[in-house]
C-alpha positions in Angstrom: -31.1 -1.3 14.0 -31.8 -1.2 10.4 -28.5 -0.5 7.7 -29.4 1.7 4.7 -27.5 1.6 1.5 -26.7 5.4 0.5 -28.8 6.5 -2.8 -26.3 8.8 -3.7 -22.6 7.8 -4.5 -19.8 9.5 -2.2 -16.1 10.8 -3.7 -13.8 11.6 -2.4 -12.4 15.1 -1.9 -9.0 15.4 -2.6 -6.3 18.1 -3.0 -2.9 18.1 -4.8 -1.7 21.0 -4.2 1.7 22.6 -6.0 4.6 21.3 -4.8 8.5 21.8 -5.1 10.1 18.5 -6.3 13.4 20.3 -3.8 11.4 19.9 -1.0 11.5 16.3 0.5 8.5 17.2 2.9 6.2 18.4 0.1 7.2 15.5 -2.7 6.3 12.9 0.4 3.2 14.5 1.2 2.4 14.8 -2.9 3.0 11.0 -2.9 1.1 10.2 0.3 -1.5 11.9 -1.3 -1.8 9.8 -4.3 -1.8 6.6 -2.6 -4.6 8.3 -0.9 -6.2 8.8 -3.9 -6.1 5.6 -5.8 -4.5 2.7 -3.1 -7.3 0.4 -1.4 -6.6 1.7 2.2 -8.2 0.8 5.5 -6.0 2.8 7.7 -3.3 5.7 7.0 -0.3 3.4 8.4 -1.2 0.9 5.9 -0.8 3.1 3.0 3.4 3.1 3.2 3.5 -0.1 4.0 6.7 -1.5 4.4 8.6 1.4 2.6 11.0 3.5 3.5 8.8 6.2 1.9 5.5 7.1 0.6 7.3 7.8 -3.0 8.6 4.1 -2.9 5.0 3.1 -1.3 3.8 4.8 -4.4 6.5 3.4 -7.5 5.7 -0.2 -5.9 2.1 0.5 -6.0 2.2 1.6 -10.0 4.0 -1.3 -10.8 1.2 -3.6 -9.4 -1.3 -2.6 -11.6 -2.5 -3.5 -14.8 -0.8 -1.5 -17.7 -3.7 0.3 -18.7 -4.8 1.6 -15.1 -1.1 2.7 -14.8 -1.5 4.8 -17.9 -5.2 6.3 -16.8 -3.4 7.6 -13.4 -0.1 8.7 -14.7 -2.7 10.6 -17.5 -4.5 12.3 -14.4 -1.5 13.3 -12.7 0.2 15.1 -15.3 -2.9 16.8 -16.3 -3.4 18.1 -13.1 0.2 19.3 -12.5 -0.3 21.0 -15.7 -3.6 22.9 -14.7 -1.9 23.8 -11.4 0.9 25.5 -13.2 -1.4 27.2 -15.5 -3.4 28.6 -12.1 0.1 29.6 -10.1 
């Protein structure tokens, strides 16, 4: 058996949709979604760790990283939201 390294890179697809921040179900499943996006994971039911909830999972992880990676995803979060408002 012979192991290839890929020639092309792979992303990720993601999706954030809209969300209503009254909604418990839909903020937890916007959260989940951005530790899917940007958290090392190697399986789903490590991604909340021991939290209560994703959005916890999701403050601790922010506050782990380096001040300028912080900034970068905050940036891309709100610029998204934004063009998702401009679409609905």
């Amino acid at each position: 058996m012979f192991i290839e390294s890929r020639r092309k890179q792979i992303l990720p697809r993601s999706f954030l949709p809209y969300f209503n921040e009254e909604i418990s179900e839909q903020v937890e499943d916007h959260y989940r979604r951005l530790l899917f996006l940007f958290k090392p994971w190697d399986s789903e039911t490590n991604l909340k760790g021991d939290y209560r909830t994703y959005g916890e999972a999701y403050e601790e992880f922010l506050k782990s990283l380096h001040e300028d990676a912080r900034e970068d995803i905050k940036k891309f979060v709100y610029v998204f939201q934004k063009f998702l408002f401009i679409i609905i």
